[in-house]
C-alpha positions in Angstrom: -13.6 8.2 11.6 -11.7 5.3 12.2 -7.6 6.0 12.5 -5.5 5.4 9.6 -3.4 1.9 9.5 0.0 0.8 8.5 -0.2 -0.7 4.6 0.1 -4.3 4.8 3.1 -4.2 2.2 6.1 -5.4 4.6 8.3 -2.4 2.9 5.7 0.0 2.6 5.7 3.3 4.8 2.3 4.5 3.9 -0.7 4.8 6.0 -4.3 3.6 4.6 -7.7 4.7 6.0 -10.0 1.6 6.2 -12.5 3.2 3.3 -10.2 3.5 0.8 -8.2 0.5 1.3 -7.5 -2.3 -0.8 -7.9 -5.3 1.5 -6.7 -9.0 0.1 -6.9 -11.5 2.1 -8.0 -10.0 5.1 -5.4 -7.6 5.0 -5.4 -3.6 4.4 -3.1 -2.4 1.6 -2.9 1.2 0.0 -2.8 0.4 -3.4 -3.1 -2.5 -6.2 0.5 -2.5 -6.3 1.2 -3.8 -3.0 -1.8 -6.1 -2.5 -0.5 -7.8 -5.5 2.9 -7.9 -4.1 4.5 -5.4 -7.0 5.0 -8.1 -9.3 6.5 -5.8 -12.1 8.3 -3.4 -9.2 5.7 -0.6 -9.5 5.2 1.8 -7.1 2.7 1.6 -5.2 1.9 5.7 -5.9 2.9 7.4 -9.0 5.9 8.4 -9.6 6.7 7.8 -6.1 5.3 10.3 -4.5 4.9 8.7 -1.3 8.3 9.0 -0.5 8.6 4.9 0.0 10.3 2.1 -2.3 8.2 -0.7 -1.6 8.8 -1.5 -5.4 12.6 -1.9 -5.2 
């Protein structure tokens, strides 16, 4: 099983295993949210329950 990666998201905290990544543009994100740069400030998990503000 291959590690678990930083999310791509430059404010991001959460980690990402490679199968269940979304990857845009060659890069691994954990969710829609950040690969699409969180263009209405969503979190990137419901209700924040990662613990990050990536959003903000």
């Amino acid at each position: 099983m291959a590690p678990d990666t930083p999310c791509a998201c430059p404010r991001c905290t959460c980690e990402v295993q490679a199968s269940q990544a979304v990857v845009r543009d060659g890069q691994s994100f954990c969710s829609d949210a950040c690969a699409t740069g969180h263009p209405n400030h969503e979190p990137c998990h419901g209700s924040g329950s990662c613990g990050c503000s990536c959003a903000e």
